[in-house]
Structure formats: C-alpha cells, structure tokens
Residue, then its C-alpha position, 0 to 999 in steps of 0.5 A: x500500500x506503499x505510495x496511496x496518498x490518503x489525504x485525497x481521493x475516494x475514500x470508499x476506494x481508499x479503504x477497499x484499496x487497503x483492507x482488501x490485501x490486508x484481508x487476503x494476508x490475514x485469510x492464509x492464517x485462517x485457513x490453516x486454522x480451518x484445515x486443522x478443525x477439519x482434520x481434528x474434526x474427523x479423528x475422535x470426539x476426545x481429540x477435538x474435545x482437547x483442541x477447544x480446550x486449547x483455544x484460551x490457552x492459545x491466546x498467550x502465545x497470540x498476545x506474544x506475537x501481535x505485541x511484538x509484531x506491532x512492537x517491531x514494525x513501530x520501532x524498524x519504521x521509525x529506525x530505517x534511516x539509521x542504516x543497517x548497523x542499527x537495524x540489526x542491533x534493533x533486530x537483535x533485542x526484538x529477538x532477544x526480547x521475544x525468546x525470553x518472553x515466549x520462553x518464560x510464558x510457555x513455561x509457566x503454562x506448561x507448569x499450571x497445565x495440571x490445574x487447568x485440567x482440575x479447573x476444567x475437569x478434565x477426565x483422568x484418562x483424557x488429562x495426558x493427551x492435554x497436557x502433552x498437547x499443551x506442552x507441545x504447542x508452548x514450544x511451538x509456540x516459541x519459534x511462532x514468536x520469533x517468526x513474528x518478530x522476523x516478518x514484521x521487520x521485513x513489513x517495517x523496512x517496507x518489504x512486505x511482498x516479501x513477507x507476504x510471500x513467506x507466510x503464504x508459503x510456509x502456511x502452505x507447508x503446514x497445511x500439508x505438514x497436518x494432512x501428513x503427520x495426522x491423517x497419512x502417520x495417524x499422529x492426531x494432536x502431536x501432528x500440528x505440534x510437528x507441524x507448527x514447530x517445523x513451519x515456523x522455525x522455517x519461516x523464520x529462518x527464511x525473514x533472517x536469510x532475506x534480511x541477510x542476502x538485502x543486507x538489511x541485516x549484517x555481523x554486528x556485536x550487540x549491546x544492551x541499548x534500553x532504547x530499543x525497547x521502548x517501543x515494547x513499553x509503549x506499543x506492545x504492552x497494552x496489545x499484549x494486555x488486550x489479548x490477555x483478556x481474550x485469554x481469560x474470558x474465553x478460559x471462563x467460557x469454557x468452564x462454563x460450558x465443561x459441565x455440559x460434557x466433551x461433546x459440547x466443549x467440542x462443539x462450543x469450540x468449533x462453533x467459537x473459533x468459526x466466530x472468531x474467524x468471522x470477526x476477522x472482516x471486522x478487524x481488518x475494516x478497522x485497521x483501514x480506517x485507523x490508517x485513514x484516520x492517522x494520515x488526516x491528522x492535520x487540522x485541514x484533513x480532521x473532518x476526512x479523518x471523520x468521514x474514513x470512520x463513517x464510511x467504514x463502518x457503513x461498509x462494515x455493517x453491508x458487509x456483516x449482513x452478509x457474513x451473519x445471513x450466510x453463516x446462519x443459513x450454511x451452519x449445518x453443511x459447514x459444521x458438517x463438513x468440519x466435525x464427523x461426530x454428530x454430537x460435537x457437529x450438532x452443538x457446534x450448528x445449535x451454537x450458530x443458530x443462536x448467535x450467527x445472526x448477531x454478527x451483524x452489529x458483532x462485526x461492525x463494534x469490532x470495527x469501532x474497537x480497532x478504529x479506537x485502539x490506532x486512533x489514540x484510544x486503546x485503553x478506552x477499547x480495553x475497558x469497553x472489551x471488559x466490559x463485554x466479556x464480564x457481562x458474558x462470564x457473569x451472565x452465563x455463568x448464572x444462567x446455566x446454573x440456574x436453568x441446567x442449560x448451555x443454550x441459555x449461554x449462547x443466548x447472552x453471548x448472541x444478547x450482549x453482541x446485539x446490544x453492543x450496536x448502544x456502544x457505537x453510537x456514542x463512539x460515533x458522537x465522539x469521532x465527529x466531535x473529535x475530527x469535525x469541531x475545530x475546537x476539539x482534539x489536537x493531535x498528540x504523541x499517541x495519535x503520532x505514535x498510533x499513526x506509525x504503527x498504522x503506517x508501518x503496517x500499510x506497507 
C-alpha cells in the first residue's frame, strides 16, 4: 500500500484499496486454522474435545506475537534511516526480547497445565493427551514468536511482498505438514505440534536469510541499548494486555460450558473459533480506517479523518449482513463438513443458530474497537472489551446454573453482541466531535505514535 496518498481521493476506494490485501494476508492464517478443525474434526470426539480446550490457552502465545509484531514494525519504521548497523542491533533485542518472553510464558503454562485440567475437569484418562498437547504447542509456540518478530521487520523496512510471500508459503507447508503427520502417520494432536514447530522455525529462518542476502541485516556485536525497547513499553504492552483478556474470558467460557460434557466443549469450540474467524472482516475494516484516520491528522484533513470512520463502518455493517445471513443459513453443511461426530457437529450448528445472526452489529463494534485502539484510544477499547466479556462470564455463568442449560449461554453471548450496536453510537458522537469541531482534539504523541504503527503496517 506503499505510495496511496490518503489525504485525497475516494475514500470508499481508499479503504477497499487497503483492507482488501490486508484481508487476503490475514485469510492464509485462517485457513490453516480451518484445515486443522477439519482434520481434528474427523479423528475422535476426545481429540477435538482437547483442541477447544486449547483455544484460551492459545491466546498467550497470540498476545506474544501481535505485541511484538506491532512492537517491531513501530520501532524498524521509525529506525530505517539509521542504516543497517542499527537495524540489526534493533533486530537483535526484538529477538532477544521475544525468546525470553515466549520462553518464560510457555513455561509457566506448561507448569499450571495440571490445574487447568482440575479447573476444567478434565477426565483422568483424557488429562495426558492435554497436557502433552499443551506442552507441545508452548514450544511451538516459541519459534511462532520469533517468526513474528522476523516478518514484521521485513513489513517495517517496507518489504512486505516479501513477507507476504513467506507466510503464504510456509502456511502452505503446514497445511500439508497436518494432512501428513495426522491423517497419512495417524499422529492426531502431536501432528500440528510437528507441524507448527517445523513451519515456523522455517519461516523464520527464511525473514533472517532475506534480511541477510538485502543486507538489511549484517555481523554486528550487540549491546544492551534500553532504547530499543521502548517501543515494547509503549506499543506492545497494552496489545499484549488486550489479548490477555481474550485469554481469560474465553478460559471462563469454557468452564462454563465443561459441565455440559466433551461433546459440547467440542462443539462450543468449533462453533467459537468459526466466530472468531468471522470477526476477522471486522478487524481488518478497522485497521483501514485507523490508517485513514492517522494520515488526516492535520487540522485541514480532521473532518476526512471523520468521514474514513463513517464510511467504514457503513461498509462494515453491508458487509456483516452478509457474513451473519450466510453463516446462519450454511451452519449445518459447514459444521458438517468440519466435525464427523454428530454430537460435537450438532452443538457446534445449535451454537450458530443462536448467535450467527448477531454478527451483524458483532462485526461492525469490532470495527469501532480497532478504529479506537490506532486512533489514540486503546485503553478506552480495553475497558469497553471488559466490559463485554464480564457481562458474558457473569451472565452465563448464572444462567446455566440456574436453568441446567448451555443454550441459555449462547443466548447472552448472541444478547450482549446485539446490544453492543448502544456502544457505537456514542463512539460515533465522539469521532465527529473529535475530527469535525475545530475546537476539539489536537493531535498528540499517541495519535503520532498510533499513526506509525498504522503506517508501518500499510506497507
């Protein structure tokens, strides 16, 4: 997206322009996770039972690597003039930085392993195979980090055909990696642990071997430079914060449906992360407009900046009719085609039924949360994020407790989601007034810093 000048033009266009290829990069992670539920979905019931349990675990290593992806391409954008000296010690502690953390984050969840099978009550001969697959996935889930770290750079120093390259090619290879390892060699959850471990340490290899051959990045002896680490403090901590709180809602959600049996936290759990994947429009649309927003930050492009938000979430809402007709409509053939148990694939279509068709304002208020977290108010997204998910947790809980029955927890989730349409509409007054009074809002070193990071991200 290199070289789009936001300032003027279209902005309908201008949006499209940008979240289109940001939508095709995003859907290569997709469909690996697509390709592994359907593998998993046609091994056992005790299989997919485990891989939903795994679904707020994983959000430790997602917060990882989006904090430090978005860390890096702050830090490699606002150092590219520096030459290549700089860049590789820069490089050098973003590595340094992720291994540690990613190290220390697998090894503490690999130690709490034996409580999350007593807090979720998993069954004695089931235990083992979660906590090996646990296990296998945090180490997994080291090299995935430094993956990260290693396409972002690339995306930093504008170089993300490259990148994009990268990732399409070893997505491919995990795909074939989990057809072989758990179809062909039978390997069930051990075959996506082999292949994680093998795509990710080749994707990262490959970044270091582009870096190298462009030599972006040469011999250099590193030291401990704080500087290069403060866009972690300043980017990255409040990423990894919002992710966290992912992490324990969805950890929350799955105790609240594990009383209900494995056949239901099986299909709960596929039926959720089809949610989570058709959340992914909404924020793609976001970070579009975020980039929009953060190249009208002068006083005579402020009402533009307005307009992006507006034109935006008009697309998202079009856009989301579409994506929660579709999904009600098509959830039995697609439940069906991903999940051979009929327990597991008729939970997963009796989740959808209930809560597909509030996607319609889910996916618009996804849009608004990332608009708000790259336009300077991420902290005001976070307690709106809170908000949402304690009302799931305490709601829910309740509710089934009373009623005996996990379909009334799907009815809060479908509820508060719909509800959610009464939080845009002041987001809406505050953007206007924001962007449209010339009185208000100036920018500030957030709205620089968010605008970076938008930046970095666009090319």
């Amino acid at each position: 997206m290199k070289g789009l000048d936001y300032t003027s033009g279209s902005v309908n266009r201008l949006l499209i322009r940008t979240a289109i290829p940001m939508l095709l990069a995003s859907l290569v992670n997709v469909t690996t996770q697509l390709v592994n539920v359907f593998f998993m979905g046609h091994t056992s019931q005790t299989v997919l039972y485990v891989l939903s349990l795994y679904i707020p675990i994983s959000f430790i290593m997602i917060a990882l690597v989006e904090a430090m992806q978005l860390s890096v391409q702050v830090a490699v954008s606002r150092s590219r003039a520096e030459g290549s000296r700089a860049f590789t010690s820069l490089l050098g502690h973003m590595l340094g930085s992720a291994a540690i953390f990613s190290i220390v984050a697998g090894g503490v969840v690999m130690l709490v392993s034996p409580l999350l099978s007593w807090f979720y009550a998993v069954p004695m001969d089931v235990r083992p195979m979660f906590t090996i697959y646990v296990a296998g996935m945090m180490a997994a889930g080291v090299p995935a980090v430094l993956a990260a770290v290693g396409g972002a750079a690339l995306r930093g120093l504008g170089r993300a055909q490259a990148a994009a390259w990268n990732s399409v090619g070893t997505a491919s290879l995990n795909i074939m990696l989990v057809y072989w390892f758990v179809s062909v060699a039978g390997m069930e959850l051990k075959g996506i642990v082999y292949a994680n471990l093998i795509s990710s340490t080749l994707s990262l290899l490959i970044s270091l071997l582009i870096l190298i051959l462009r030599k972006e990045f040469v011999y250099e002896r590193v030291t401990f430079v704080w500087k290069h680490l403060i866009a972690l403090q300043q980017v990255g901590i409040p990423v990894f914060i919002s992710y966290c709180l992912i992490f324990l809602s969805t950890f929350f959600f799955n105790k609240i449906v594990s009383r209900f049996g494995e056949g239901v936290v099986a299909g709960f759990g596929v039926g959720y992360r089809i949610q989570t994947m058709a959340i992914l429009p909404g924020i793609v649309i976001g970070s579009a407009i975020g980039i929009m927003i953060n190249h009208n930050l002068k006083e005579a492009h402020r009402p533009r900046a307005y307009e992006s938000y507006r034109r935006g979430l008009v697309q998202s809402f079009i856009l989301y009719a579409v994506i929660a007709v579709s999904i009600w409509v098509w959830r039995e053939p697609l439940t069906a085609f991903l999940i051979a148990d009929p327990v597991s694939r008729a939970e997963a279509a009796r989740y959808l039924a209930v809560v597909s068709l509030s996607y319609l304002t889910m996916g618009p208020m996804m849009t608004t949360l990332l608009t708000m977290e790259q336009s300077g108010r991420g902290y005001q997204a976070l307690l709106m994020n809170a908000a949402y998910f304690l009302l799931i947790i305490v709601a829910g809980w309740g509710l089934t407790r009373i009623f005996d029955h996990v379909g009334y927890f799907y009815g809060v989730i479908a509820f508060v989601n719909a509800a959610s349409l009464l939080c845009i509409l002041p987001v809406i007054r505050l953007f206007k007034k924001d962007y449209t009074d010339s009185s208000g809002h100036k920018p500030t070193d957030a709205d620089e810093q968010e605008g970076l990071a938008a930046q970095s991200y666009s090319t």
